[in-house]
C-alpha angles and dihedrals in degrees: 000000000000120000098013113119118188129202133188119222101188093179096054099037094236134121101205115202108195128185115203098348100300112104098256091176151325149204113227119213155156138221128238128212098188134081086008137332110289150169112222121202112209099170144351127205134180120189104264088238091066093039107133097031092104094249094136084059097046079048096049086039090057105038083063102038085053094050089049090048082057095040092240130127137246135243116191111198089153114100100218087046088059094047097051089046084051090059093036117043097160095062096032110057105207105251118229122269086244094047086053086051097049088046096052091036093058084051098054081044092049116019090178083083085081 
């Protein structure tokens, strides 16, 4: 998508997308040791002003291009992320029944994560 640029913030757990230069969205997440090393997408959110541009999917596009580019898995506990990997397996490797469980099981631990 034109004119999106994304940014990952790893110490604060956030993939930014900005549009000329003004925050437009963002998927939160966290990262995982154990089972095997992971991003983990909680939430995404796009200004409701710049809804329908595509940016979630430039987010989602990113957030697993990124993992690939570090080797890790993802393991998508958004909504809207599991949706997208649903519609776009090539991109979204399906993540193992253990590395959900970690992932759901740091967030009943810390829900903070959320």
């Amino acid at each position: 998508m034109g004119g999106v640029e994304v940014r990952d913030d790893r110490a604060r757990g956030v993939l930014e997308a900005f549009e000329g230069g003004e925050l437009v969205g963002h998927i939160v997440y966290f990262t995982l040791d154990a089972p095997e090393a992971a991003l983990v997408p909680v939430h995404t959110e796009v200004a409701s002003a710049h809804e329908g541009k595509g940016i979630a999917g430039s987010l989602a596009t990113e957030l697993y291009a990124l993992a690939a580019r570090e080797g890790v898995a993802v393991a998508p506990l958004c909504p809207y992320v599991v949706k997208w990997a649903e519609r776009h397996p090539e991109q979204a490797p399906v993540a193992s029944e253990e590395l959900m469980r970690a992932a759901l099981d740091k967030v009943r631990r810390d829900p903070s994560t959320w």
